[in-house]
C-alpha positions in Angstrom: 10.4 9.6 -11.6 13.3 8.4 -9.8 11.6 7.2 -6.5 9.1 5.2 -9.0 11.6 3.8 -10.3 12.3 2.2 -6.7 8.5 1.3 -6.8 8.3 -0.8 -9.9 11.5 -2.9 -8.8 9.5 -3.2 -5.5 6.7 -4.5 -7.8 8.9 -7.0 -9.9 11.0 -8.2 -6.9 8.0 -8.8 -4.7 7.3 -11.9 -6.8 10.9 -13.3 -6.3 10.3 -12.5 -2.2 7.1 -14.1 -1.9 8.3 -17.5 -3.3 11.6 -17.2 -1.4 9.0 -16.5 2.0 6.9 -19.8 0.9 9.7 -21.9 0.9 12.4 -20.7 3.0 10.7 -18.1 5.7 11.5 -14.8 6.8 14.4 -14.3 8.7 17.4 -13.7 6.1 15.5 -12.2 3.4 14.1 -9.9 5.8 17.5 -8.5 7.6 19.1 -8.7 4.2 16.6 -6.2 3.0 16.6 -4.2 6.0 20.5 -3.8 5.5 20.0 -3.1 1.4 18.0 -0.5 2.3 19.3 2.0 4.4 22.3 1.6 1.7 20.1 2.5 -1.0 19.2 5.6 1.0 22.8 6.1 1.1 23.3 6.3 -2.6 20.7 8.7 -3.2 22.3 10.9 -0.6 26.0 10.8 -2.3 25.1 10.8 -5.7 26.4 12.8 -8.2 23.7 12.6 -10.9 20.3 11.7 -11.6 21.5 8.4 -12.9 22.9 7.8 -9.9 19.9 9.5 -7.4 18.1 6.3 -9.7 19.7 3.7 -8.9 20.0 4.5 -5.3 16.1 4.6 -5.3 16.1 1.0 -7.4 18.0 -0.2 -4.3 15.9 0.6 -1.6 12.9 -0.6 -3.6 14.4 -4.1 -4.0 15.0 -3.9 -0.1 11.0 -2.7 0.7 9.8 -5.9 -1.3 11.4 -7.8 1.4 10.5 -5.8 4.3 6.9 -4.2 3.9 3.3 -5.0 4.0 3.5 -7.7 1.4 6.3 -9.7 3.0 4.9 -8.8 6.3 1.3 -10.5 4.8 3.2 -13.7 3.7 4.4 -14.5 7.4 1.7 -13.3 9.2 -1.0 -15.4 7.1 1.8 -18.6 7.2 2.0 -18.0 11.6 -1.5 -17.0 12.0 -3.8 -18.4 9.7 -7.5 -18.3 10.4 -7.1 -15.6 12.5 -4.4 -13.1 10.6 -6.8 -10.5 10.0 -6.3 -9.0 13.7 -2.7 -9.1 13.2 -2.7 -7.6 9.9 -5.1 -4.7 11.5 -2.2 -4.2 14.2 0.8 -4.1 11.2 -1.6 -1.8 9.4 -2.1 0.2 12.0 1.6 1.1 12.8 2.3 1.9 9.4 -0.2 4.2 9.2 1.0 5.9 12.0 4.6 6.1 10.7 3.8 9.3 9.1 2.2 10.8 12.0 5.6 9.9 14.0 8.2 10.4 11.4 6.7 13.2 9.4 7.5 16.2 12.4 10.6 14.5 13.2 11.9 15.0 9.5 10.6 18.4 9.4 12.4 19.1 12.7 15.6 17.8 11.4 15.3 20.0 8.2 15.4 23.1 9.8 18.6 22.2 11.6 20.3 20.4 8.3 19.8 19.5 5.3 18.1 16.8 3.3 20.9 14.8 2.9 22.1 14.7 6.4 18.8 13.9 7.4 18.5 11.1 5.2 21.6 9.6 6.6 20.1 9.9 9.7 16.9 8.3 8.9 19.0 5.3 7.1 21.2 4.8 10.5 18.1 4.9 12.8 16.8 2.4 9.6 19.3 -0.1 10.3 20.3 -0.3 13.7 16.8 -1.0 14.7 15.4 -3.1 12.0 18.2 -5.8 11.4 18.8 -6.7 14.8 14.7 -7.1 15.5 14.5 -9.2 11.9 17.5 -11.4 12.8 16.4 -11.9 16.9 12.6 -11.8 16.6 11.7 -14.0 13.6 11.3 -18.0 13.0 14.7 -19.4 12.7 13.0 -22.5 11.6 10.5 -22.0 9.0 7.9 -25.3 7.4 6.5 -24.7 4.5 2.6 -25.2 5.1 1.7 -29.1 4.8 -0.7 -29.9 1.5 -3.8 -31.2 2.8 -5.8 -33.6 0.6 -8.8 -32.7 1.8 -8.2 -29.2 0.0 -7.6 -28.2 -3.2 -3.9 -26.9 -3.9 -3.4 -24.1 -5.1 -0.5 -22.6 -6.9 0.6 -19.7 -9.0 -0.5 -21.5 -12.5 -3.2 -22.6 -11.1 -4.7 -19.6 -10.0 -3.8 -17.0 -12.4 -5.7 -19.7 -15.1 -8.7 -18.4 -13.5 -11.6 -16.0 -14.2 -12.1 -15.3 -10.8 -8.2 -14.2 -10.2 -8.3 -11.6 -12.8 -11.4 -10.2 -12.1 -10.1 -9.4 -8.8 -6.9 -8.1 -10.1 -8.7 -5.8 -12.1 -11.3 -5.1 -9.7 -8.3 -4.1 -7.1 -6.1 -2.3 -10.0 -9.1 0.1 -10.8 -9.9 0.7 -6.9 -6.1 1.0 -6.3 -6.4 4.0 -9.6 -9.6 5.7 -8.2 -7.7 6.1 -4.4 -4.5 6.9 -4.9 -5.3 9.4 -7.9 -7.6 11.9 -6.0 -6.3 11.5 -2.2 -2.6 12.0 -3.7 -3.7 14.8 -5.7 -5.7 16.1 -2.5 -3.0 19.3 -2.1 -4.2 21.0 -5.9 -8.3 19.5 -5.4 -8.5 21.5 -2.2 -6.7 24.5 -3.2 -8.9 24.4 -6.6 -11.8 24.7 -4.2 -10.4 27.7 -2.4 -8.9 26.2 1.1 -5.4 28.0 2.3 -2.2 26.1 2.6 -2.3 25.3 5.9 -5.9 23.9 5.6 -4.9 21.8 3.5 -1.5 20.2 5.0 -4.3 19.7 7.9 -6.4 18.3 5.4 -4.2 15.3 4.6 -2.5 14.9 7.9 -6.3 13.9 8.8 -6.1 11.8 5.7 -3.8 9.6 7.3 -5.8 9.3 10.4 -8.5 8.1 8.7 -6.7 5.6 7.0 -6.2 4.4 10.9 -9.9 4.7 11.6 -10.8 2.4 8.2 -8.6 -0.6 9.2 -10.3 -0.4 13.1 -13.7 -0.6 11.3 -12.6 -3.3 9.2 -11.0 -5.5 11.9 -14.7 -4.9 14.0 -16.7 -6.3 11.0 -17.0 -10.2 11.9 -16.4 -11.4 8.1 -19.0 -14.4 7.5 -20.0 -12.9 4.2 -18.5 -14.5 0.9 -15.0 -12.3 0.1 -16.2 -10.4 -2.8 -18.4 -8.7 -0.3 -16.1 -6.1 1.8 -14.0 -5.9 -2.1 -17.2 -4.5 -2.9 -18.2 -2.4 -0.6 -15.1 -0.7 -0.6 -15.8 0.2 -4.0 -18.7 1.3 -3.5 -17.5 3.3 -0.8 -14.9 4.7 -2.7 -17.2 5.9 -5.6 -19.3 7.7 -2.8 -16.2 9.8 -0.9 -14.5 10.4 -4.2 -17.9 11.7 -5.8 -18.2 13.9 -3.0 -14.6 15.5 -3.0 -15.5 16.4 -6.8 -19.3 18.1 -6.1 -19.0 18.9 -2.8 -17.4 22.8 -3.1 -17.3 23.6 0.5 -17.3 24.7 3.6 -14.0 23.8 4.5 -14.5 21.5 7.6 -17.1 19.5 5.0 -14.0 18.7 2.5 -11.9 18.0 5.4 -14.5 15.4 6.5 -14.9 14.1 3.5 -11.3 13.4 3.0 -11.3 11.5 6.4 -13.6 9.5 4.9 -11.8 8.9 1.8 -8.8 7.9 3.8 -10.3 5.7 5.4 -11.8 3.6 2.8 -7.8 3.9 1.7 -6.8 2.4 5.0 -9.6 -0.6 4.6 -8.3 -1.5 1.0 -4.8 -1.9 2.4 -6.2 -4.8 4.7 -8.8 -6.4 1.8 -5.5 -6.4 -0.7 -3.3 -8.3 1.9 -6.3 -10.6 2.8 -7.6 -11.2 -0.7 -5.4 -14.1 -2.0 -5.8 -16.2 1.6 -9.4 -15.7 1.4 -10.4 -17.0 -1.6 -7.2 -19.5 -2.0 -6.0 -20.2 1.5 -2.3 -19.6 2.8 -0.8 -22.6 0.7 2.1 -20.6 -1.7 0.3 -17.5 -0.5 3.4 -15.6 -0.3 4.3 -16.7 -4.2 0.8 -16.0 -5.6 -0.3 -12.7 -3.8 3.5 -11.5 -5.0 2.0 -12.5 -8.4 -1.0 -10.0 -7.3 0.1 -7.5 -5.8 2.8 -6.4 -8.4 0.0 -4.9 -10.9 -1.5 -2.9 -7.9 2.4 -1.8 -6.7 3.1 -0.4 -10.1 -0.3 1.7 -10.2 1.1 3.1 -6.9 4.1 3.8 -8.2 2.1 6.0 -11.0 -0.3 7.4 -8.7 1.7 10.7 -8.0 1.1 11.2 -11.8 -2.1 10.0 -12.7 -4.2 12.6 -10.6 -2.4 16.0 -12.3 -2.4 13.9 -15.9 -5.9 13.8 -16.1 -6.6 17.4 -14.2 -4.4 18.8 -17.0 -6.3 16.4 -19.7 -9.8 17.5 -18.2 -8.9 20.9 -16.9 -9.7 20.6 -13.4 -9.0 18.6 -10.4 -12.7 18.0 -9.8 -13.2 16.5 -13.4 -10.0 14.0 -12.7 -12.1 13.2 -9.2 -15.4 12.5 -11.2 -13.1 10.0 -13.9 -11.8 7.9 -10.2 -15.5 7.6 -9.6 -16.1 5.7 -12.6 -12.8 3.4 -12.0 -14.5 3.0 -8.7 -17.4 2.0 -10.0 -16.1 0.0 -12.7 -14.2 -2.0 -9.3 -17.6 -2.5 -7.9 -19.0 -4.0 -11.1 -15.9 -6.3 -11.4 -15.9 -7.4 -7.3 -19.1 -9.4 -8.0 -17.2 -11.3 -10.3 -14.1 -12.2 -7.8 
């Protein structure tokens, strides 16, 4: 409860840091938020309380609306433009190896010490090499993108006025349900179906690398078709993987295919929600109205841990909750036609 706590003031924050990118640029924001939150991480570490353990986790998830892939979005679609999509892939792709890096390194450092010691660690490493590489490496001069008459402004009224905007929020909040229910609940799914422990951890290790393989195969697409499309096809996608983790009752390497798969539809729908916004409004106050967007999709995230074992517990099986993300994923591909 506590770290989603940090995740829904991500959420409403991410609003406030998208206008502040539009107008002002990254550079301060950005090393302010990579100092806030290795201190959050230092709260949770000395706190006394759950109260406390709270706040320190509301902390760092003011910081990571300044610091991850949304903000990251905002100045790569304002330095890149037309051609941000290969950049995004390459921000995408390191954070989806994060895990893979950081994941042994924590479990190294737990058998020598404990949690809280390691996360001290973690928030030292946090800040000596993120504020200097915010502060040296990004724009010290930052102009806001010119208007150009010859295309329609968009802003935040403007846009969220529309059908077309809220079919695609809805669209990416049932996507963003289906994904992160089943593949966060893939530990109990796979142990439901009979797999060992260690199967399993290898199971969603692999999950990750999928999500790796999914944004390579969505950077190779050439993307002429209208932007609906790949929204769509994710979906459709989605409903396919996710239908199969529920039927599908073995062998084990099958399930652990499978899950590859899922993951990496879950790695392409990172790069569709950070491109949605710029593709069907342009980069003009992108960072303002895809903060707007994304905050929906953040809180669902923030949720997901619960969602999956809510509705196992509600349907009496893992599988059943699997089958009920199909339908959200097919409910996205209904609405993507519409966005």
């Amino acid at each position: 409860m506590s770290f989603s706590s940090g995740l829904i003031a991500s959420a409403a924050a991410g609003v406030f840091a998208g206008r502040w990118l539009d107008a002002r640029g990254p550079r301060l924001i950005m090393t302010i938020g990579s100092i806030v939150g290795p201190a959050g991480l230092i709260v949770v570490v000395i706190a006394p309380n759950l109260a406390v353990f709270t706040i320190g986790w509301v902390i760092a998830g003011l910081a990571q609306a300044t610091v991850r892939y949304q903000a990251a979005f905002t100045v790569i679609a304002h330095r890149y433009g037309p051609r941000r999509r290969g950049a995004m892939t390459i921000l995408t792709l390191a954070g989806g190896l994060a895990s893979t890096v950081f994941a042994p390194i924590v479990a190294g450092l737990l058998t020598i010490t404990d949690w809280r010691t390691t996360f001290l660690l973690l928030a030292g490493v946090l800040r000596v090499t993120t504020v200097p590489l915010h502060w040296f490496s990004l724009e010290r001069a930052w102009t806001p993108i010119p208007h150009d008459d010859t295309i329609q402004a968009h802003t935040v009224s403007t846009v969220i006025r529309t059908r077309r905007f809220w079919m695609l929020e809805l669209s990416m909040l049932a996507l963003a349900a289906a994904l992160y229910s089943v593949t966060l609940a893939l530990i109990p799914l796979f142990t439901e179906k009979g797999l060992s422990y260690e199967l399993v951890a290898w199971a969603l290790g692999l999950l990750g690398a999928g999500q790796v393989i999914g944004r390579l195969l969505y950077v190779a697409i050439p993307h002429i078709a209208a932007p609906w499309i790949p929204l769509a096809a994710t979906a459709g996608l989605s409903a396919v993987s996710l239908a199969l983790l529920a039927l599908v009752p073995g062998p084990p390497w099958l399930l652990i295919s499978i899950g590859i798969a899922a993951g990496a539809v879950r790695g392409a729908q990172t790069l569709i929600q950070g491109s949605a916004v710029a593709d069907r409004w342009g980069i003009q106050n992108y960072g303002a109205i895809n903060g707007v967007f994304a905050a929906p999709i953040t809180l669902t995230s923030a949720i997901g841990p619960a969602i999956g074992p809510l509705l196992a517990v509600a349907t009496g099986s893992y599988s059943a909750m699997a089958l009920i993300a199909v339908a959200l994923a097919a409910l996205s591909l209904v609405l993507a036609r519409f966005s």
